[in-house]
C-alpha positions as CSV (number, residue, x, y, z in Angstrom):
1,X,70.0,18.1,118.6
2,X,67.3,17.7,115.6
3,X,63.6,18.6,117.3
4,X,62.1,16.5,114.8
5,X,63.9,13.4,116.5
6,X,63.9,14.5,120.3
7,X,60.2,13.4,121.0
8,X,60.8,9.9,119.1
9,X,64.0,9.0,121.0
10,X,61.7,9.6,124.5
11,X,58.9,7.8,122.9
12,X,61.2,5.0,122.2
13,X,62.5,5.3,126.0
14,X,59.3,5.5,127.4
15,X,58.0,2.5,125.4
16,X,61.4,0.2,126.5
17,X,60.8,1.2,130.3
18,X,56.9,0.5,129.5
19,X,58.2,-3.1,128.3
20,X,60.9,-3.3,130.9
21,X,58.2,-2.8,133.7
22,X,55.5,-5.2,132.0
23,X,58.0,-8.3,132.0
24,X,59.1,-8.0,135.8
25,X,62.2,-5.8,135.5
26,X,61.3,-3.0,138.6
27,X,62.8,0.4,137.4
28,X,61.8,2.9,140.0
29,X,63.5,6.5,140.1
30,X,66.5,5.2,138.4
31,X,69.3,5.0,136.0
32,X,66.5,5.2,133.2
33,X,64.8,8.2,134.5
34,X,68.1,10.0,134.9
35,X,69.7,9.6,131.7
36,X,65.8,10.7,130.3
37,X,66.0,13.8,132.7
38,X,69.7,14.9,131.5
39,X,68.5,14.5,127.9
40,X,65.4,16.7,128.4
41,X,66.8,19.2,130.5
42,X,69.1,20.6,127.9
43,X,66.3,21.2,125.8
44,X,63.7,24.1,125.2
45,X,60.9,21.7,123.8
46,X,57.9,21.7,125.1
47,X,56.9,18.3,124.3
48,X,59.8,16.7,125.4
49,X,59.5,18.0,129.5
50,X,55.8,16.9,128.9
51,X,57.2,13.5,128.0
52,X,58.9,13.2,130.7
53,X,56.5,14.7,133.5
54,X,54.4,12.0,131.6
55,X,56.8,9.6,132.1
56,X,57.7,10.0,135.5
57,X,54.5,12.2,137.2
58,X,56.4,11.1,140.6
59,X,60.1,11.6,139.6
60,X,62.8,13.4,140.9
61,X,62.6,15.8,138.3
62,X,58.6,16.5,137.8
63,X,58.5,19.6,139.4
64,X,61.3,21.0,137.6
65,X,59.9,19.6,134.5
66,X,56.1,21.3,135.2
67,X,58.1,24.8,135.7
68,X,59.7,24.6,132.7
69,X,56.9,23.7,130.5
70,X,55.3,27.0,132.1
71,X,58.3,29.1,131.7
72,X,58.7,27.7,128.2
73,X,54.5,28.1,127.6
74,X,54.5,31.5,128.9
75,X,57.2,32.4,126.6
76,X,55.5,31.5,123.8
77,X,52.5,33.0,124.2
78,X,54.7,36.3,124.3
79,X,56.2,36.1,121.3
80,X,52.2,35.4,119.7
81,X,51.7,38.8,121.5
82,X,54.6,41.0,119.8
């Protein structure tokens, strides 16, 4: 997967569910936020858990996405440290 992309393709679902939602179409915890959950969990950017924790602060997945961005965070900040 190209980084450089990842965070644009979840912008771009986060703005259609945005649109989806403002013109009467109710999404809730649903196919959308699933598909954005397996897309996110395979990755080791920070940025795009954030996007979806963002996305979804409610959602099935927000917990597991706030860990990861610590585990990810905390790994970071030891390799500054080495």
């Amino acid at each position: 997967m190209n980084r450089n992309s990842a965070p644009a393709n979840k912008i771009a679902a986060a703005l259609l569910a945005a649109g989806l939602c403002l013109s009467g179409v109710a999404l809730g915890a649903g196919p959308l936020e699933e598909v954005f959950w397996q897309s996110v969990k395979k990755s080791d950017a920070i940025e795009e858990y954030r996007a979806y924790a963002e996305q979804y602060p409610e959602g099935k997945y927000a917990k597991e996405a706030w860990r990861r961005i610590g585990q990810l965070e905390a790994g970071a900040e030891a390799e500054k440290k080495r």
